[in-house]
N, C-alpha and C positions, 0 to 999 in steps of 0.2 A: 151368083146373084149380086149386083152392086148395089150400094146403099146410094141413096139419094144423099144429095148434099143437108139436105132440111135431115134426114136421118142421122146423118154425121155428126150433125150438128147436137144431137139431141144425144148423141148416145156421149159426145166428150163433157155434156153440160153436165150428163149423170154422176162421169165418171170424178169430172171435178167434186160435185156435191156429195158424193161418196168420200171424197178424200177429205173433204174440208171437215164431217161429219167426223169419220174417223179420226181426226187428227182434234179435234173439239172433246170427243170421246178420252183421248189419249190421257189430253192435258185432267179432264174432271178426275181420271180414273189416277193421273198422279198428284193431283190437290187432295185425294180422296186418302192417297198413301201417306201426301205428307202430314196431314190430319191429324191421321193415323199413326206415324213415329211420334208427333207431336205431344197426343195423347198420350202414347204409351212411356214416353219419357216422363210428360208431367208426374203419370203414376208411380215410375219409378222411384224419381227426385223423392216425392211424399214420401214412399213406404223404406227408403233410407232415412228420410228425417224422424221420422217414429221410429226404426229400429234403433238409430243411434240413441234418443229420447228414453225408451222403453229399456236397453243397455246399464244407460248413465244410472237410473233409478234403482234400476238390479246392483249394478255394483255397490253404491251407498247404502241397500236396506242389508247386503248380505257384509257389510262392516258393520252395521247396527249389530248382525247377527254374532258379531264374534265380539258385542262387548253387555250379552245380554245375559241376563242374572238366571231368569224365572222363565216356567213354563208358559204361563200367560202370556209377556212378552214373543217369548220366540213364534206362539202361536199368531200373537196377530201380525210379525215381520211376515211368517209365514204364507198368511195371506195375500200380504201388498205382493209378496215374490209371486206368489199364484198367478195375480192378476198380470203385472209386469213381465211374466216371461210369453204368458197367451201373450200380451200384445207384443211381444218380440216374435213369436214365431209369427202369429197373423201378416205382422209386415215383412216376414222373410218368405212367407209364403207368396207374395204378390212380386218378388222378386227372382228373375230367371234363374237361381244359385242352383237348380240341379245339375247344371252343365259342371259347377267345381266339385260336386261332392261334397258339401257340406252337411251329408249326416250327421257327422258327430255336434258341428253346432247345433241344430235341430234337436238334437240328443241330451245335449249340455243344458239347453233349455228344461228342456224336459223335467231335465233328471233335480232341478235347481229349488223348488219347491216341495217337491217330494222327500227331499233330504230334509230340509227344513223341518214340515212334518213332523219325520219320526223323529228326530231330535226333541223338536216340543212333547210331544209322547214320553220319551222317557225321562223328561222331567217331571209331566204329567202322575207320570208311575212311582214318581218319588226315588227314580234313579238319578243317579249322577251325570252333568256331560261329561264323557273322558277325552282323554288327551288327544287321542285319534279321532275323536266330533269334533274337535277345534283345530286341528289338522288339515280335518276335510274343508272346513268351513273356509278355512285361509286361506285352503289353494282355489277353493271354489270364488274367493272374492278376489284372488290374485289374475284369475283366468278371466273375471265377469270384468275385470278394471280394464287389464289386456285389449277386450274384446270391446270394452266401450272407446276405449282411448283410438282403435283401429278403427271404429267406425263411423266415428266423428272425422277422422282426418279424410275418411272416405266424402264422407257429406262435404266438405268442405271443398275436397276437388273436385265434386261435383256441380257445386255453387261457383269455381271460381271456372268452370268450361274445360277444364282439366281431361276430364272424361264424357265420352260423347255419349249423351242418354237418345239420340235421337235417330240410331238406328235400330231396325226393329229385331236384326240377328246380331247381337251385341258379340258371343260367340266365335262367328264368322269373321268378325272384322278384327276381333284379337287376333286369329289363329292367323290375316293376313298380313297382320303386323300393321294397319292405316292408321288407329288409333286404341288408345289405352279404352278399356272396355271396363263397365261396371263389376262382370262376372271376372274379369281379370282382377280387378282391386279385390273383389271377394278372395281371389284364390289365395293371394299372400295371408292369410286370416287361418288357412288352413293346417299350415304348420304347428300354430302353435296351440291347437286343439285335440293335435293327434297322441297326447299323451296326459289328457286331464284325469283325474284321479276315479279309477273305478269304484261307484259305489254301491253298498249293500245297505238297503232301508227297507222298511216295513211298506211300506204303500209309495214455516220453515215460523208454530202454532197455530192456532185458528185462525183465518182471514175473515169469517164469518160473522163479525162482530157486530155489522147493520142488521141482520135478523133478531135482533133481539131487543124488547123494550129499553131505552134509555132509564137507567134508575137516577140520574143526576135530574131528570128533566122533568118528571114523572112527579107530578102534584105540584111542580116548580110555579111561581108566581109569574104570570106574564107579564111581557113589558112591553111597552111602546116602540113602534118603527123610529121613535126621535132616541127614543135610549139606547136602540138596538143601534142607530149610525153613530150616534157620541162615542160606543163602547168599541166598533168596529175601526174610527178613526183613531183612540190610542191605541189600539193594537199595532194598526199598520202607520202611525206618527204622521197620518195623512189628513186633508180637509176636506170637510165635509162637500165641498163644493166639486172636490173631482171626482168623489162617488155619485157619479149622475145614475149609472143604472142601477135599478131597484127590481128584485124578483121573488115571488114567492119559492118555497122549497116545500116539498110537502114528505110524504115519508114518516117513521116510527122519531124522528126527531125534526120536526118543523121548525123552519128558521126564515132569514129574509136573506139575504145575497145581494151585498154589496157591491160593484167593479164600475172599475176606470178602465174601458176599452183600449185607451191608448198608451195608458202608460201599463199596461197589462196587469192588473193589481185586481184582485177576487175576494172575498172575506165573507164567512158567514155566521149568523151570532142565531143563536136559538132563540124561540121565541118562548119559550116558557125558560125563565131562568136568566136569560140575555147572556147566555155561557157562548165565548167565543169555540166554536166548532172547527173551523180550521181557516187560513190564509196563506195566500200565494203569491208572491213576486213575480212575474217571469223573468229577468235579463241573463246575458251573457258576463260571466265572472272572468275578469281580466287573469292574469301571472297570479299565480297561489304565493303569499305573501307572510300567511298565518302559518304558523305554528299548529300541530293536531292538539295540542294544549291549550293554545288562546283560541281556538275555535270551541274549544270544548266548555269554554270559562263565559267565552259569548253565549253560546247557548244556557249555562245555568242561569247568567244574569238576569236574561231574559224570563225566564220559569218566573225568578225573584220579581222582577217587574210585573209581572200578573199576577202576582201572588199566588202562587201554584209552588208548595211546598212539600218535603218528603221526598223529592222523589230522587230516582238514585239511576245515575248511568249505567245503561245497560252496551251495548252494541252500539257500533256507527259505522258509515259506509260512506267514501267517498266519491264523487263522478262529477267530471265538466268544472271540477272546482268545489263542488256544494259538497259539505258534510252534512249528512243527515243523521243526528243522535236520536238512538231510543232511549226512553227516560220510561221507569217502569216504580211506581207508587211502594215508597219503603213504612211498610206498615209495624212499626215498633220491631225492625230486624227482622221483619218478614218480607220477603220481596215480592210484590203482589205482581205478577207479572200482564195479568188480563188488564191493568189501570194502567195504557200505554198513552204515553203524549210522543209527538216525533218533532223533532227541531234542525231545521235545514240551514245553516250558517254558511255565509258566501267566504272562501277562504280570502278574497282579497282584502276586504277592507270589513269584518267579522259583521257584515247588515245578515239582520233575519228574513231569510227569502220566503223559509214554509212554519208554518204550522199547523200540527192535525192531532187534534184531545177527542176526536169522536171515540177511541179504542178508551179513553179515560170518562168520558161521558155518560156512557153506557153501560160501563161495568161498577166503577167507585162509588162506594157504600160502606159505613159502618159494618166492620163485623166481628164476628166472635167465632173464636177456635175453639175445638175442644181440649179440654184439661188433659183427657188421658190419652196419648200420644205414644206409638209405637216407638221401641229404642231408637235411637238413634246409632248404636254402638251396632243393633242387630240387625239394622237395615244396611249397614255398609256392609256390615260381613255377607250380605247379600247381590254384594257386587261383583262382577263377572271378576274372577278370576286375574282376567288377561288386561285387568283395567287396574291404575296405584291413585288411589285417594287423593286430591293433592287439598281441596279444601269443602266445605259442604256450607247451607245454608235452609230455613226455612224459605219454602216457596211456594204461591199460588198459583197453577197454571191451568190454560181454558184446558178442555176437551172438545171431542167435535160432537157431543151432543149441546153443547153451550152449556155448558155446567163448568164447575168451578173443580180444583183438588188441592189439599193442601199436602205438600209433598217436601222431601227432603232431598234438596238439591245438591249432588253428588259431581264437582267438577273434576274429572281423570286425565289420566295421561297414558293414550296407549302406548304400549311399545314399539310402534311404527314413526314413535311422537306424536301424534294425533291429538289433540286435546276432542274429551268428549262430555257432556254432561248427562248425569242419569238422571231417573227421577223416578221417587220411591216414596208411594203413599203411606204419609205420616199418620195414619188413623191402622192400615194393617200392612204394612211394609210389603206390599204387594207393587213388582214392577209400571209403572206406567207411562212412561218416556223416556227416548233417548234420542240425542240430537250431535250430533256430527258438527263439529267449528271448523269454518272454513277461515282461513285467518291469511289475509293479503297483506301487502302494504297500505291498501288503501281499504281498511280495514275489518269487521270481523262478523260475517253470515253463519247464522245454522240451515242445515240440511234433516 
């Protein structure tokens, strides 16, 4: 039987429109796929950057843990480790690592809070730590550094395209040798896990300091928006003319907000009290010129020029040029550390870029200690072992319920070098902080 020409015609128009279909099909169905790698890379990328995160945090608390005194302590490092290692496995979970065999990290995890634990327990118990709980603990924080340090540089050839997160058999493309694969950077990891210590167990302060009433402000006389601009222009040695814009600020410490748009300058004075709250320069800082000594000598002067007295250099950190000093209220040889002013000094030519007294606004207050005070000879002898005394100091430092403690500040020296400082409640010598110094050249953070 022959087809008509008008049939012919009909049947190759189908067959086009079946193919143009198909092939329309094709393309959705691989936009659908690349979506799809897309996706599953993005998730990747994340649940490396929290492992690596979740790592870093594990390694620092489990050095806390080898320079901690008391049961109390280890108990609440215990915790952070708790928390810290779920979100390490959580993100290792979202990662294809079954293909290397990474039981034992999974494992290492595991097992990293639960040691903790029963350590705290037999201090708890009124046992001793022995030599072999500080053992553990060392290779435990020797393996958690290892493990963090591997997995940062993973992230990082991650971030730099290094390794390709956008196929979705990551596996397969290792094994063909086209590119370096996630599960492949896992697998180097596994060497050095396969011999972590078997063990036997039983089972950078507050940042929080806007939450809480301003005691400086608090019954403070208010002043005028003309007094508030007089006092905000000698702060910043500017004229009243270029602070054109004017803003209310509302919050637990109300102020007015001074700035010059263009020459980028901000400053804000309380409104009860007219206490400068903080100020801000923006520019670019030329060739560092200063000395970390005349930078540091700019910044007292400065204190001296507002009249903000007592206070005593804490930490400073340098970046883009600016030193930023923390200056922490010396209350008769007590170092109040909650009473923080911060002073950002341009190294080139020593001008004040920043200033921030709200951590000084809202805690600084008249106060009174009590007379009878835990040893001081008995609270060091309550220092971890593995940490040498080098010098001590009365100290007031926050907590995270916003509460205050007066504590004896214990600054050590581990034997890895480390400097660390304790802190040992001066009322019953009971442990309550310890902080990790990170010390660069460009100068000096706790952890």
């Amino acid at each position: 039987m022959k087809c008509s020409r008008r049939c012919l015609i009909r049947i190759f128009t189908f067959g086009i429109f079946t193919l143009v279909v198909l092939i329309a099909r094709n393309f959705e169905l691989m936009g659908e796929a690349d979506r799809s790698r897309l996706a599953l890379a993005a998730s990747y990328s994340s649940a490396v950057e929290q492992l690596a995160d979740s790592c870093q945090n594990i390694s620092e608390t489990l050095e806390k843990e080898l320079y901690a005194g008391s049961g109390d302590m280890h108990r609440e490092l215990s915790v952070e480790l708790y928390r810290e290692a779920n979100a390490a496995k959580g993100a290792l979970s979202l990662l294809p690592v079954e293909k290397t065999g990474l039981n034992d990290t999974y494992k290492f995890l595991s097992q990293i809070g639960s040691y903790s634990l029963a350590v705290s327990r037999k201090l708890k118990n009124g046992e001793q730590v022995s030599q072999k709980d500080y053992d553990n603990l060392s290779k435990l924080y020797e393996y958690s550094k290892k493990l963090a340090d591997d997995i940062w540089e993973l992230e990082n050839s991650v971030n730099a395209g290094e390794i390709d997160l956008d196929s979705a058999d990551l596996g397969d493309l290792a094994a063909k040798g086209d590119v370096p694969s996630l599960t492949s950077g896992f697998s180097d990891l596994k060497e050095s896990f396969d011999d972590y210590p078997s063990l036997i167990y039983d089972g950078p302060f507050s940042d929080n300091i806007m939450e809480k009433e301003p005691k400086m402000t608090k019954g403070a006389q208010q002043v005028t928006q003309k007094k508030a601009l007089e006092k905000c222009c000698m702060a910043l040695d500017a004229s009243a003319n270029d602070l054109t814009v004017i803003e209310d600020v509302g919050g637990k410490m109300p102020a007015w907000r001074f700035s010059d748009e263009d020459r980028n300058v901000s400053c804000e004075i309380t409104k009860n009290g007219g206490f400068i709250s903080y100020f801000l320069r923006a520019r670019l800082v030329d060739k560092e010129k200063l000395s970390n000594e005349q930078a540091l000598q700019y910044g007292e002067k400065f204190l001296d020029y507002l009249g903000i007295l007592s206070m005593k250099t804490t930490y400073y950190d340098i970046h883009d040029g600016i030193m930023t000093i923390n200056y922490a209220y010396n209350d008769l040889g007590t170092c109040v550390y909650t009473d923080l002013v911060k002073v950002s000094v341009a190294m080139d030519n020593g001008e004040i870029l920043g200033y921030d007294a709200r951590g000084f606004l809202v805690n600084h207050t008249k106060r009174s200690y009590p007379k009878k005070l835990f040893s001081k000879l008995r609270a060091q002898d309550r220092v971890s072992p593995k940490l040498k005394v080098e010098s001590s100091q009365l100290a007031v430092i926050p907590t995270g319920s916003l509460e205050e403690k007066l504590c004896y500040e214990f600054k050590c020296k581990a034997q890895n070098g480390r400097n660390v400082l304790v802190y040992l409640n001066a009322e019953t010598g009971e442990e309550e902080q310890i902080l990790l110094l990170v010390e660069t050249p460009t100068g000096t953070l706790t952890v």
